[in-house]
Every structure is written in structure tokens, then in C-alpha cells.
Backbone as a printed PyTorch tensor [residue, N CA C, xyz], in Angstrom:
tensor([[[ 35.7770,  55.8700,  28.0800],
         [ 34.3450,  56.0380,  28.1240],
         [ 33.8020,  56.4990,  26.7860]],

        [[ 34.3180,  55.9920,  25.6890],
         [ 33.3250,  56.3140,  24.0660],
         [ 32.9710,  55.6250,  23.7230]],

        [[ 32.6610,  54.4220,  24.8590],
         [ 31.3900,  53.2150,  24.2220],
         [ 30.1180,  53.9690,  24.6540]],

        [[ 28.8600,  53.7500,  23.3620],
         [ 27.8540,  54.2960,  23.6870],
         [ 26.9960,  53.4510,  24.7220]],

        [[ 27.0540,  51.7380,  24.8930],
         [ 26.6480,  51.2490,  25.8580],
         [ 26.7320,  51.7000,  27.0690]],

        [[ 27.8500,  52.8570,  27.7170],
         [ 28.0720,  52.9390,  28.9330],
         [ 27.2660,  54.0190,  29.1720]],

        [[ 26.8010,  54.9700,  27.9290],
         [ 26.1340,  56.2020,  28.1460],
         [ 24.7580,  56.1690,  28.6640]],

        [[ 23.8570,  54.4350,  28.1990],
         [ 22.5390,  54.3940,  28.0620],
         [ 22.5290,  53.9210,  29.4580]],

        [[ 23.5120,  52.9450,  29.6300],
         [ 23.1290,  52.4600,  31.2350],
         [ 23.2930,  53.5930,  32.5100]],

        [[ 24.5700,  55.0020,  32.0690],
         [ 24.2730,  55.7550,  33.3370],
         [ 23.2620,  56.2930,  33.4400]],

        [[ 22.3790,  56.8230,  31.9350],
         [ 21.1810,  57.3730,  31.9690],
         [ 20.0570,  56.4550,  32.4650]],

        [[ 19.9200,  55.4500,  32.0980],
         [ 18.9190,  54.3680,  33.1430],
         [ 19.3920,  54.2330,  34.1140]],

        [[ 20.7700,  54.5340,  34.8800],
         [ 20.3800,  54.4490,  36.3820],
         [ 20.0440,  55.5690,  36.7670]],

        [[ 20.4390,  56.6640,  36.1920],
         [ 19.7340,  58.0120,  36.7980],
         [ 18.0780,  57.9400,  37.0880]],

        [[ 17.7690,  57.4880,  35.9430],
         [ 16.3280,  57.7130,  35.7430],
         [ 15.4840,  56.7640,  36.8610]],

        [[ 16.2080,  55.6780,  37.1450],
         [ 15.8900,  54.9000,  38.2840],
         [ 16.3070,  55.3240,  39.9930]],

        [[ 16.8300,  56.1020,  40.0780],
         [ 17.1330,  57.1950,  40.7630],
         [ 16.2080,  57.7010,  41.1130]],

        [[ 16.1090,  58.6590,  40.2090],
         [ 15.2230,  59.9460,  40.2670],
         [ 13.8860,  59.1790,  40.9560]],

        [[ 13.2800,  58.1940,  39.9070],
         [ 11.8620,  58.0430,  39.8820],
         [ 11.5040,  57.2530,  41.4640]],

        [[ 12.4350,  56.6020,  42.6050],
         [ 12.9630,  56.0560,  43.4760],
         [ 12.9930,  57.3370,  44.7880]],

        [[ 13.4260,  58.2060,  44.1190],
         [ 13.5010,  59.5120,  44.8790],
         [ 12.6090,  60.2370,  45.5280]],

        [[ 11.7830,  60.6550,  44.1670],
         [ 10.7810,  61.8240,  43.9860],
         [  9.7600,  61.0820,  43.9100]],

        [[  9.2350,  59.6890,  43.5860],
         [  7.8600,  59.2780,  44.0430],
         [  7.3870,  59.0660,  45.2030]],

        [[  6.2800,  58.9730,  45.2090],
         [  6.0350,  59.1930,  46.4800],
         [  4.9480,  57.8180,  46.5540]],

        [[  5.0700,  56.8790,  47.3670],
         [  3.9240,  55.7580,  47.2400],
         [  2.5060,  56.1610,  47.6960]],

        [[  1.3270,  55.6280,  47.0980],
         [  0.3400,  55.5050,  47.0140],
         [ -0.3480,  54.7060,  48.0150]],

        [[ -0.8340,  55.3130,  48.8160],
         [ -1.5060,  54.3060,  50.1040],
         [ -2.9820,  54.1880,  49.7920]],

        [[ -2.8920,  52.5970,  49.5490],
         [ -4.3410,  52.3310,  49.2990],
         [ -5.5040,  52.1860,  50.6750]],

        [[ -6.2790,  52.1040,  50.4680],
         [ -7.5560,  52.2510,  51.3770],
         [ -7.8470,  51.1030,  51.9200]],

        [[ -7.6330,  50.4280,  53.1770],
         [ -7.6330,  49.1640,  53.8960],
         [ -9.0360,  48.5790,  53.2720]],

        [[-10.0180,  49.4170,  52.7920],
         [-11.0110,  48.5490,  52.6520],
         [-11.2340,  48.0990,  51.0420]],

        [[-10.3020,  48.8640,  50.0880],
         [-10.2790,  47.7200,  48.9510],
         [ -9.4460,  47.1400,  48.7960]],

        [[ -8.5660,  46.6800,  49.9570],
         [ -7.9630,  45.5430,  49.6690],
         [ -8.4150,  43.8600,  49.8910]],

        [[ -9.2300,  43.7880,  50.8530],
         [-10.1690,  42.5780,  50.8860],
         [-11.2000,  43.1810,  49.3110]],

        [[-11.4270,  43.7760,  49.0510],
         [-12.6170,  43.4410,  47.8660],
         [-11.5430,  43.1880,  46.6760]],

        [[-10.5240,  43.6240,  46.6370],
         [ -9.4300,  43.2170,  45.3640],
         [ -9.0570,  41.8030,  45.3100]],

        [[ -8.6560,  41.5970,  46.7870],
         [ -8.3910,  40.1550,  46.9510],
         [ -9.7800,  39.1400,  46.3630]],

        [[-11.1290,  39.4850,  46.7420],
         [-12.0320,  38.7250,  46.1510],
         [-12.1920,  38.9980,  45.1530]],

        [[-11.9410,  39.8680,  44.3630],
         [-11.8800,  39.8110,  43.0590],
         [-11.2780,  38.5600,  42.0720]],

        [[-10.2430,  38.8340,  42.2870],
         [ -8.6280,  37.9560,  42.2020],
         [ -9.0530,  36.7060,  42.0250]],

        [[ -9.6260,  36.2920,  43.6480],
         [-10.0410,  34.6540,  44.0060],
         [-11.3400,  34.7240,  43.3790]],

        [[-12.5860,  35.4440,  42.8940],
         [-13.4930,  34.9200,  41.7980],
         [-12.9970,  34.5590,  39.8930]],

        [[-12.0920,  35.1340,  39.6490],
         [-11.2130,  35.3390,  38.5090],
         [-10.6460,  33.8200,  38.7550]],

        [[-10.2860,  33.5030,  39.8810],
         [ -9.6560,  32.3920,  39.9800],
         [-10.3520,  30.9200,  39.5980]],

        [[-11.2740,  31.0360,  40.4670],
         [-12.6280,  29.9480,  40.8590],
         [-12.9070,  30.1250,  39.1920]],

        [[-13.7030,  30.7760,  38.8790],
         [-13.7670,  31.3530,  36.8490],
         [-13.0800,  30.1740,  36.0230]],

        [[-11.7660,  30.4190,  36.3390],
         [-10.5160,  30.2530,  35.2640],
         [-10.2160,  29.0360,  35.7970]],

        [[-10.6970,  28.5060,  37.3210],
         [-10.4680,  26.9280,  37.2950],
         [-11.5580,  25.9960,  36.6850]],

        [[-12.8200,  26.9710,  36.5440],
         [-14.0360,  26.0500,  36.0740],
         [-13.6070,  25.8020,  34.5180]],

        [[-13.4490,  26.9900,  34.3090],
         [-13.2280,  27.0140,  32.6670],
         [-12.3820,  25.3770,  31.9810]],

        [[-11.0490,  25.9440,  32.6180],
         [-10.0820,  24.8330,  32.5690],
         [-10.2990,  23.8960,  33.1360]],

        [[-11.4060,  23.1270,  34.2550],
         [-11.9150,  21.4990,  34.0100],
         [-13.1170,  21.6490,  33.2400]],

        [[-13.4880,  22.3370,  32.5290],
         [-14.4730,  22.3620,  31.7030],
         [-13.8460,  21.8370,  30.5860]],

        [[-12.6340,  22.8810,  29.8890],
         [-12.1850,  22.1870,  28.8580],
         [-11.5930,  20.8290,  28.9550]],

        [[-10.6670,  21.0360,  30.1490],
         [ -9.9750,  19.2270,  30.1980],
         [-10.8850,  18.1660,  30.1330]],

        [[-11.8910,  18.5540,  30.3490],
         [-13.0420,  17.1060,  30.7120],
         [-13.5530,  16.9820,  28.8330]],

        [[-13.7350,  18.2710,  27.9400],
         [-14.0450,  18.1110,  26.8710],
         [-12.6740,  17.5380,  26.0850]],

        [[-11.9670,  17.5620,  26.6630],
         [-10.2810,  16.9600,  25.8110],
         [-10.5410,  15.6600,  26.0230]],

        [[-10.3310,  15.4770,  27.2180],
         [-10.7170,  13.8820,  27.7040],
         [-11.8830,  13.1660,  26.9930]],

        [[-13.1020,  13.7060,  26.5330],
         [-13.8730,  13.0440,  26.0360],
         [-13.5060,  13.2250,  24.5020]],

        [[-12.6240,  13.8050,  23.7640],
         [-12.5290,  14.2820,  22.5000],
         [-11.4170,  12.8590,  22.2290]],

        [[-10.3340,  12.4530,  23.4720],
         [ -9.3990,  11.4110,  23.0790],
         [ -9.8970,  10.7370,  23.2570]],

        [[-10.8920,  10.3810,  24.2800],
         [-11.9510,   8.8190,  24.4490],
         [-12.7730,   8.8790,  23.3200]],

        [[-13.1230,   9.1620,  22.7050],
         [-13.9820,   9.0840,  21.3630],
         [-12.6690,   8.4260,  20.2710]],

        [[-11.4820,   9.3310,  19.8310],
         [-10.5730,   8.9880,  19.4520],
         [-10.3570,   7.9150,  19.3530]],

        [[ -9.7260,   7.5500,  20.3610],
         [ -9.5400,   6.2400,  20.9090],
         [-10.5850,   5.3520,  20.4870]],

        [[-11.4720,   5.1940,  20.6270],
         [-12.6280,   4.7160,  20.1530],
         [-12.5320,   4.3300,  18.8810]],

        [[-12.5460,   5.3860,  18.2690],
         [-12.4750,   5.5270,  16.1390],
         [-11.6120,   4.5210,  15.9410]],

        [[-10.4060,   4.6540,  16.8880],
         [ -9.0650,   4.3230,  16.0470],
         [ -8.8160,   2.6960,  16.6170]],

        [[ -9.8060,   2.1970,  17.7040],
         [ -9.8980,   0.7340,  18.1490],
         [-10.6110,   0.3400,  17.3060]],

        [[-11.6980,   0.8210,  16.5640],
         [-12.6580,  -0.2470,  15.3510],
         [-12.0110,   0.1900,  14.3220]],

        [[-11.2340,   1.1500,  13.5570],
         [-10.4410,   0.8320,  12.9360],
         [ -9.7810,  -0.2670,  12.5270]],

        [[ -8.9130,  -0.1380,  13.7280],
         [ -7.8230,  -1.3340,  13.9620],
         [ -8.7660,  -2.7750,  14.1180]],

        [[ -9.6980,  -3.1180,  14.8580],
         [-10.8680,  -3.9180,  14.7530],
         [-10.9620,  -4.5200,  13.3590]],

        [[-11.3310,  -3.4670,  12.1220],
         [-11.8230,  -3.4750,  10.6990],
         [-10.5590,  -3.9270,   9.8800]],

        [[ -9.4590,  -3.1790,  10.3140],
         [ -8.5970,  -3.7160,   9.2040],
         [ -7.6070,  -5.2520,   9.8480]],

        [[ -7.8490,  -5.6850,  11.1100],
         [ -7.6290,  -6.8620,  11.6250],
         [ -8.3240,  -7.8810,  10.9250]],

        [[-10.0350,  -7.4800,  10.9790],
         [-10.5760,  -8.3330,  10.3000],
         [-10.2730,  -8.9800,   8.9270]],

        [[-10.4700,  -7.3890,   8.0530],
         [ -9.6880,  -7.5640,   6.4400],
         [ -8.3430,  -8.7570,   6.3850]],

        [[ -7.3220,  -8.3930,   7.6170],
         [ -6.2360,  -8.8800,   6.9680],
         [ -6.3730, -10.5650,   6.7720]],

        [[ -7.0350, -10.7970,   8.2740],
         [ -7.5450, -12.0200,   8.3390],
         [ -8.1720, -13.1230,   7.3000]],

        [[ -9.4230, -12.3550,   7.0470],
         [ -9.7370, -12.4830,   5.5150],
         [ -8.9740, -12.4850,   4.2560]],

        [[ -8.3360, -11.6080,   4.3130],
         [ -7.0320, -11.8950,   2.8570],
         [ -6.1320, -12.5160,   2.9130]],

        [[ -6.0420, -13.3490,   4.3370],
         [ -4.8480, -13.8470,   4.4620],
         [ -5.2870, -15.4820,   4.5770]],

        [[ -6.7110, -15.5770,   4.6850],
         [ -7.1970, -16.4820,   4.1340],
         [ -7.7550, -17.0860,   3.0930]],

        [[ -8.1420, -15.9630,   2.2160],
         [ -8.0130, -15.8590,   0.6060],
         [ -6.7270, -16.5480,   0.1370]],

        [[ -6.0440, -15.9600,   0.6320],
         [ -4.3280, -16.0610,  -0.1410],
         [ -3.7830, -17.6540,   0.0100]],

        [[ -4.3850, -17.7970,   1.4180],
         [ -4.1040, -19.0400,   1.4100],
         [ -5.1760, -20.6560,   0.4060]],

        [[ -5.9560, -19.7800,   0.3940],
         [ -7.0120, -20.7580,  -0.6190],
         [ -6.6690, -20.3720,  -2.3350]],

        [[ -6.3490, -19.2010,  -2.3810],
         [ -4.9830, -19.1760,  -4.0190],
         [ -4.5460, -20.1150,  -3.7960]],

        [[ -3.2460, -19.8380,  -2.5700],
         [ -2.3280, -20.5780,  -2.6110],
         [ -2.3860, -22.6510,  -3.1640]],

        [[ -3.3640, -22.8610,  -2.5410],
         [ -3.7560, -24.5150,  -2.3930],
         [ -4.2570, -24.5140,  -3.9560]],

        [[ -4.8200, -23.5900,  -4.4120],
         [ -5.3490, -23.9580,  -5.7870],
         [ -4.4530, -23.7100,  -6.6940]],

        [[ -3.4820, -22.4330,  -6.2350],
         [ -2.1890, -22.5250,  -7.2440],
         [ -1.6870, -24.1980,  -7.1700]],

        [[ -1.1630, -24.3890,  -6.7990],
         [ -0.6260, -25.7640,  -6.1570],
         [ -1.1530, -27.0510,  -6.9670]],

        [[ -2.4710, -26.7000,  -6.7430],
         [ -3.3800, -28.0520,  -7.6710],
         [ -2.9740, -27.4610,  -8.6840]],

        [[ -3.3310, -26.9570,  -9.1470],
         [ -3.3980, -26.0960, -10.8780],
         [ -2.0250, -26.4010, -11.3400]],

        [[ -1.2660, -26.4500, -10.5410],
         [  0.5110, -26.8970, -11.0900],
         [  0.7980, -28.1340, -11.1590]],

        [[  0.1620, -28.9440, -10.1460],
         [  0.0690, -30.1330, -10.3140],
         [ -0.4150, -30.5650, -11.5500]],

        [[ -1.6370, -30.2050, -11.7450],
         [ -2.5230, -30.8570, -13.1400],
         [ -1.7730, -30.5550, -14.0490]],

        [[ -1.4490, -29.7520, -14.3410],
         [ -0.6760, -29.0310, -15.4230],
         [  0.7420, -30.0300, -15.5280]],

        [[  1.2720, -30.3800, -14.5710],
         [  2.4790, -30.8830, -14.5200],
         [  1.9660, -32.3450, -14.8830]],

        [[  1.0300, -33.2260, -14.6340],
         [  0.6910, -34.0540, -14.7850],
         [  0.2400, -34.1990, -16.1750]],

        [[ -0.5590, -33.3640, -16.7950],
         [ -1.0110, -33.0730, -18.2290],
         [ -0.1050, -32.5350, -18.7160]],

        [[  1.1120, -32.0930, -18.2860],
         [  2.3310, -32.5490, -19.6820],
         [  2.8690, -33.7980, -19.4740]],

        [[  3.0520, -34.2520, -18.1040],
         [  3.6970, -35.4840, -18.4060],
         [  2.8700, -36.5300, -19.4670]],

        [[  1.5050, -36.7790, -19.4440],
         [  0.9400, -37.2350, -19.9860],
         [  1.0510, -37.1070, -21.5050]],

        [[  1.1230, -35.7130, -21.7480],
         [  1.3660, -34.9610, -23.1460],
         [  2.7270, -35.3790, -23.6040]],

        [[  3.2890, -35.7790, -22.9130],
         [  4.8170, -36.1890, -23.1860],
         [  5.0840, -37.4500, -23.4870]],

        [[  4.5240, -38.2960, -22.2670],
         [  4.1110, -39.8360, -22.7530],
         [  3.3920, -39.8740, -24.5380]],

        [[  2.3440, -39.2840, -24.6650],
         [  1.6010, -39.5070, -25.8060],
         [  2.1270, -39.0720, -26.8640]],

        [[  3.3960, -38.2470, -26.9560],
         [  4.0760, -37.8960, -28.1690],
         [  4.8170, -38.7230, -28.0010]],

        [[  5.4930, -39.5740, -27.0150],
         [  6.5020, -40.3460, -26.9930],
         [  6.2090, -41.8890, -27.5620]],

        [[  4.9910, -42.0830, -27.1150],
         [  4.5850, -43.5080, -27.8400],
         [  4.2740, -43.3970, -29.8370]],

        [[  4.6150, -44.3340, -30.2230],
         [  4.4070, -44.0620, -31.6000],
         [  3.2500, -44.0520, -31.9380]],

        [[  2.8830, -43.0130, -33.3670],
         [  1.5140, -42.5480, -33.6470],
         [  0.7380, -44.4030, -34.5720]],

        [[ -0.4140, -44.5490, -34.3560],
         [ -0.3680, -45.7670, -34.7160],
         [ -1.0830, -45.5260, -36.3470]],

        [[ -1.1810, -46.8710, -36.7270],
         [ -0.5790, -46.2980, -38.4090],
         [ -2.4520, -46.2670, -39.4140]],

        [[ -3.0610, -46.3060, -38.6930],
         [ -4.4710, -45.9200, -39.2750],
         [ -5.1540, -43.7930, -39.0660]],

        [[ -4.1700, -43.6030, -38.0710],
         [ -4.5130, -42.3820, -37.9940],
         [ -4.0540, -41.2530, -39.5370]],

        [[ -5.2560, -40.8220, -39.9350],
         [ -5.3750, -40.1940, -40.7000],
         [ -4.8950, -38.5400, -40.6000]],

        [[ -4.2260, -38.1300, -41.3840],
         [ -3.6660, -36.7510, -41.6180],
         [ -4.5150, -36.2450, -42.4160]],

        [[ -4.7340, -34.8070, -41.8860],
         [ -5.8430, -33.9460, -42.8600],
         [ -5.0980, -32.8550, -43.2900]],

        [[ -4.7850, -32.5810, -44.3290],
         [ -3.7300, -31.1110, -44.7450],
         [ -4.1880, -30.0630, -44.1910]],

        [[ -3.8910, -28.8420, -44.5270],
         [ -4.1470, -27.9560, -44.0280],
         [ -4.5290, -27.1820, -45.4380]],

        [[ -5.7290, -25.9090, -45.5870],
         [ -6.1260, -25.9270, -47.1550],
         [ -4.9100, -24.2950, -47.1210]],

        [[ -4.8130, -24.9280, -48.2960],
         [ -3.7520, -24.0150, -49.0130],
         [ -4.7110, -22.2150, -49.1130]],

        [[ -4.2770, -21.2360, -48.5640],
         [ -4.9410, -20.1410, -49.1290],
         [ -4.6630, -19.8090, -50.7930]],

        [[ -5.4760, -19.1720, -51.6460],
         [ -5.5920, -18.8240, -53.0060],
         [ -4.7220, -17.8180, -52.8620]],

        [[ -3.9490, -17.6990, -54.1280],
         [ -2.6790, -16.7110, -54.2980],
         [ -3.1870, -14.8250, -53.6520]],

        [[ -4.5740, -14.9690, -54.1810],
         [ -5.4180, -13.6070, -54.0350],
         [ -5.6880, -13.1000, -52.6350]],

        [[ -5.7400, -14.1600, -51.7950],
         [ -6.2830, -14.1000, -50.8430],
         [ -4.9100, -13.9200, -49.7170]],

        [[ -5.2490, -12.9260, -48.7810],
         [ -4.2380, -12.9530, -47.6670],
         [ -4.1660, -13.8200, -46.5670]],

        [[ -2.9340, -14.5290, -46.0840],
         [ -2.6020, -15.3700, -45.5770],
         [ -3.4670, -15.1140, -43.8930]],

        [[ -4.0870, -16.5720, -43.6780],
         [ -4.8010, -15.8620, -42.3250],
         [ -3.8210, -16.2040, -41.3520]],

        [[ -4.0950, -15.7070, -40.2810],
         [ -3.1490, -16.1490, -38.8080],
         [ -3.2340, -17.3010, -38.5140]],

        [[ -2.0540, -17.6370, -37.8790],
         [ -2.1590, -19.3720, -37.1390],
         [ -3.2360, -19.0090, -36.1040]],

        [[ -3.8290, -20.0980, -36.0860],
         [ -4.8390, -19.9230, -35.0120],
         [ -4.5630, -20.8550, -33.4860]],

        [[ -4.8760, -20.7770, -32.9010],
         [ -4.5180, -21.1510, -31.5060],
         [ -3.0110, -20.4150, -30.5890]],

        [[ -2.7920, -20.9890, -29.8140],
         [ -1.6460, -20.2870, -28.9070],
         [ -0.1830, -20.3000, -29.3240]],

        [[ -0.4620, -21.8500, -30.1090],
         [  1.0390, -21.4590, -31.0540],
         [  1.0780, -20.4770, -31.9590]],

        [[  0.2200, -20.1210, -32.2710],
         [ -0.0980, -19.6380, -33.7080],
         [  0.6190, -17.7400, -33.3150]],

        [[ -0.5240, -17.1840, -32.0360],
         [  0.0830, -15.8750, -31.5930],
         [  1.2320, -15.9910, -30.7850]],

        [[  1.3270, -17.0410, -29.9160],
         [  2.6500, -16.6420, -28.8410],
         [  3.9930, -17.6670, -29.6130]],

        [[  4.4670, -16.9840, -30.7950],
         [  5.5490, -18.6110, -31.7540],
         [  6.6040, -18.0860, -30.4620]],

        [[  7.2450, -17.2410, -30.4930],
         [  8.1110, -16.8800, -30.1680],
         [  8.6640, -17.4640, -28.7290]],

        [[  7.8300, -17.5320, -27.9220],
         [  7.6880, -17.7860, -26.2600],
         [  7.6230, -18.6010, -26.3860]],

        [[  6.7450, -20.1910, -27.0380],
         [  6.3970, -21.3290, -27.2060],
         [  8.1430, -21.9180, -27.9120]],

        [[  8.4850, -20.8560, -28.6580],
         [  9.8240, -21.8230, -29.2230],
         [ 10.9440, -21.5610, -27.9130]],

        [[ 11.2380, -20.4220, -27.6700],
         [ 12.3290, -20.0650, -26.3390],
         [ 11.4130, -21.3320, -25.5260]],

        [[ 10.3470, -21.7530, -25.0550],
         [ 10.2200, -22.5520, -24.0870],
         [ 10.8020, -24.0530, -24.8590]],

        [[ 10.1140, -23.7940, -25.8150],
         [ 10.8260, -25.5700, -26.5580],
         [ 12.1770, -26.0580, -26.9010]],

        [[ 13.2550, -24.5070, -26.5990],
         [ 14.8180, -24.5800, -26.8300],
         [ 15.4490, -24.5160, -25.2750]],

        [[ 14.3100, -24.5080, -24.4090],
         [ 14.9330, -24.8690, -22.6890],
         [ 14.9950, -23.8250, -22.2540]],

        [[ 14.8140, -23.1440, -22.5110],
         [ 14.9180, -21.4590, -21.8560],
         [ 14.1890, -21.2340, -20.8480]],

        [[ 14.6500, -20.1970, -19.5420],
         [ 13.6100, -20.8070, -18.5020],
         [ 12.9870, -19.4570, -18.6760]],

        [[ 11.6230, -19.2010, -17.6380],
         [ 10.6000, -17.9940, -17.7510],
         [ 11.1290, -16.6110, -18.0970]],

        [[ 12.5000, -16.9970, -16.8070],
         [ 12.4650, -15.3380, -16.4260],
         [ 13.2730, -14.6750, -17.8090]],

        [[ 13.8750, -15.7450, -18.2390],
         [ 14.7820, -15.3280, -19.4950],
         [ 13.4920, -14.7260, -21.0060]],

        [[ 12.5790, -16.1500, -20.7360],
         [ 11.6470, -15.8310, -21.9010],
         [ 10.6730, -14.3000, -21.4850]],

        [[ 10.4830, -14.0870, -20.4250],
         [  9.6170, -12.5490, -19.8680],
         [ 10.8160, -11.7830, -20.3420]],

        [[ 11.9110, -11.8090, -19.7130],
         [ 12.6510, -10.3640, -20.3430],
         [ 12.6220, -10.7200, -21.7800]],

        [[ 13.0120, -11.4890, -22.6200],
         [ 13.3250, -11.6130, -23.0540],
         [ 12.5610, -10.6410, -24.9100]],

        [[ 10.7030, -11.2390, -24.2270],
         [  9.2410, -11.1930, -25.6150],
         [  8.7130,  -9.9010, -24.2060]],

        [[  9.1840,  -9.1470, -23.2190],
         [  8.5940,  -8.1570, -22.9000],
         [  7.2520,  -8.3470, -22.0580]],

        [[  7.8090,  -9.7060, -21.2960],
         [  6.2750, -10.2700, -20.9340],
         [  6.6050, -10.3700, -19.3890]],

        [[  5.5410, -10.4660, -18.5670],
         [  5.2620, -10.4470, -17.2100],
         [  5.3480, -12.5780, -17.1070]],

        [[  6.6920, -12.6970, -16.1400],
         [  6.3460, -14.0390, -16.0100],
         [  6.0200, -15.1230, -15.9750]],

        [[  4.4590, -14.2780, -15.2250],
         [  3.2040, -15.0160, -14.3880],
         [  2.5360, -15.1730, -16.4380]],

        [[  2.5170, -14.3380, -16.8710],
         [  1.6910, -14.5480, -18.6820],
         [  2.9970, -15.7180, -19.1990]],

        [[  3.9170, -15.5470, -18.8410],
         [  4.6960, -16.6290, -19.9620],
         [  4.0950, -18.2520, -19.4980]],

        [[  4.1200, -18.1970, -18.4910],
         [  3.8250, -19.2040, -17.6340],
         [  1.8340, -19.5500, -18.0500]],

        [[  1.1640, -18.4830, -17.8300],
         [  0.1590, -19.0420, -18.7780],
         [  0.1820, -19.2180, -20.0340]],

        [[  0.6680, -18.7370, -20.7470],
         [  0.6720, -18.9410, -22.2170],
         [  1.5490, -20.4450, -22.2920]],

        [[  2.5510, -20.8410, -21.3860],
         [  2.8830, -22.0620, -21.8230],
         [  2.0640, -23.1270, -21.2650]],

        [[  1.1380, -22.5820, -20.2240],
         [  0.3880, -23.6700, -19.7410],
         [ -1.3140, -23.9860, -20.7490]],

        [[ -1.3600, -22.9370, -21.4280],
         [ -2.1400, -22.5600, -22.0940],
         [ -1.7920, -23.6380, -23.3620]],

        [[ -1.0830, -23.5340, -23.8640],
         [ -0.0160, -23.9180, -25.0550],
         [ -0.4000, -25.7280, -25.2410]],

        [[  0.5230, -26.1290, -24.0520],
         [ -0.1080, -27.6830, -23.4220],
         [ -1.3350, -28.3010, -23.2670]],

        [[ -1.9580, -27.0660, -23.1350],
         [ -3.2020, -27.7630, -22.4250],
         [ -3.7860, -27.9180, -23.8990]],

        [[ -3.6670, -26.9210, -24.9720],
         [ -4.1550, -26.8950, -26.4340],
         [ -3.5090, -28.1350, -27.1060]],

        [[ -2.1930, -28.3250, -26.7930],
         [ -1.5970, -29.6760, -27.4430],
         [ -2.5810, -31.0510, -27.1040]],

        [[ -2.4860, -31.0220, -26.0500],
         [ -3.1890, -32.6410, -25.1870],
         [ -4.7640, -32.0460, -26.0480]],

        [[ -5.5720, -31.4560, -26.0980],
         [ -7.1200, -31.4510, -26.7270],
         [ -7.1520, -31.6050, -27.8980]],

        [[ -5.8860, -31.3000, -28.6130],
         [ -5.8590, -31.7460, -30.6740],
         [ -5.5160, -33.3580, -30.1380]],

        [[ -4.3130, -33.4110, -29.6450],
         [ -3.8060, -34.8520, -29.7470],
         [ -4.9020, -35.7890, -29.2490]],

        [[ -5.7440, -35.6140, -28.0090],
         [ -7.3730, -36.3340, -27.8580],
         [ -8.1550, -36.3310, -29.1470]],

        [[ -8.2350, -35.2340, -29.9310],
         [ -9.1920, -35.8540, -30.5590],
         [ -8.9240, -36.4960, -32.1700]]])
């Protein structure tokens, strides 16, 4: 017996003892016990109004919710719809746009391929003065040499984008760009 646990529990049963013993119960008065009881049951009636008071304000707080979050969904249904019909009208014009392009090099290809005929006149190009600083090539060969030659040694996009630090979709204009500048000198 030198656990102190055993010491606290004989003293709480004593004390439950004693107080078991020596009290003496309290006899209440037959007539407030019906007015306690209505007490009780108005507290009750109270605390049930309260609580369908609030449930009915919950209920209308998720039906509103609900609400928000159906035209939401409504709004961004619509959007997608819309962009997904956008995308598809890119799409058809990407398509043409590759076509032409593909067609206006073949063409561009034909016309370098046939021989130049022999009245067409060559115009030099004017020499800049020793003083004077050399100006830039002008047109698309002129800024993009680099991309225009990797495309003219067979190299395909993705090689020429990593390659000049460029986004694809730009190599791909700049070579369509490029062509389209070739075929408008060679017209005129």
C-alpha cells in the first residue's frame, strides 16, 4: 500500500460515505414541481422555435447558394462554349493560312526553278561610302539570317527555336514571313 493512487481513492470513498450518510434529502413542495416542469417545457417550446428559426435561415442561405453557384456554372458553360468555338474558327483559319502558305512556296519554288528569262534587268545594290556606316539588311532576311539559313540547311523548327532562343510558333512566322517577302520581290 505505498502507491499514492490507493490513498486518493480510499479518501473519495470515505467522503462519499460520509456525504451519503449525514445528508439528509430535501423535500420539495408538491406545488413547485408542476411550475418547474412548465418551466422546463417553455425553455423547450423557446429552444425549438429558435432552432426552426435558424434551420429555415440555413436552408434559405444554401438555396441562395445553390443558386449563385448554378449561374455560375450557367456563365462559365456559356464562356467555354464560346471559346471552344473561337478555337475552332482559329483552328479552320490556321489550316487555310497553311495551306496558302504551302501553296505560295510551292509556287515560290516553281518560279525559282524555271529559268530567269534573259531581258530581266539586275539593279546593284549602292555601295555605302567608306565614311558612312554600313546600314542593316533590310527585310526578314536581313534581321532573322540565322533562322532563314538553319531553315535553308533543312533543319526542322523545333531544332531552329532551341536552337536562335525562339518560341516555335515565331520561327514558323518568320519563315512564313520570309516566303511570303521572297514571292513579292520575285513579282515585281
Amino acid at each position: 500500500m505505498n502507491e499514492p493512487y490507493i490513498y486518493v481513492i480510499l479518501i473519495g470513498l470515505c467522503i462519499l460515505v460520509f456525504s451519503f450518510v449525514f445528508a439528509k434529502p430535501k423535500k420539495q413542495a408538491p406545488s413547485e414541481t408542476p411550475q418547474i416542469m412548465q418551466e422546463v417545457e417553455e425553455t423547450m417550446e423557446g429552444f425549438m422555435v429558435e432552432l426552426e428559426e435558424d434551420n429555415r435561415k440555413l436552408l434559405d442561405t444554401i438555396a441562395h447558394m445553390k443558386e449563385n453557384h448554378n449561374q455560375s456554372l450557367q456563365k462559365m458553360s456559356e464562356r467555354m462554349e464560346r471559346l471552344e468555338h473561337e478555337f475552332q474558327q482559329e483552328r479552320q483559319d490556321w489550316k487555310r493560312l497553311v495551306l496558302m502558305t504551302a501553296e505560295n512556296a510551292g509556287q515560290a519554288t516553281a518560279r525559282a526553278a524555271a529559268p530567269a528569262p534573259a531581258q530581266q534587268l539586275t539593279i546593284p545594290e549602292p555601295v555605302p561610302a567608306p565614311d558612312e556606316p554600313p546600314k542593316p539588311a533590310a527585310g526578314i532576311r536581313g534581321r532573322y539570317e540565322e533562322v532563314l539559313r538553319l531553315h535553308d540547311d533543312g533543319k526542322s523548327v523545333d531544332y531552329i527555336a532551341r536552337k536562335c532562343g525562339l518560341n516555335k510558333g515565331e520561327v514558323n512566322l518568320i519563315i512564313q514571313l520570309a516566303l511570303q517577302e521572297e514571292e513579292a520581290s520575285a513579282e515585281k
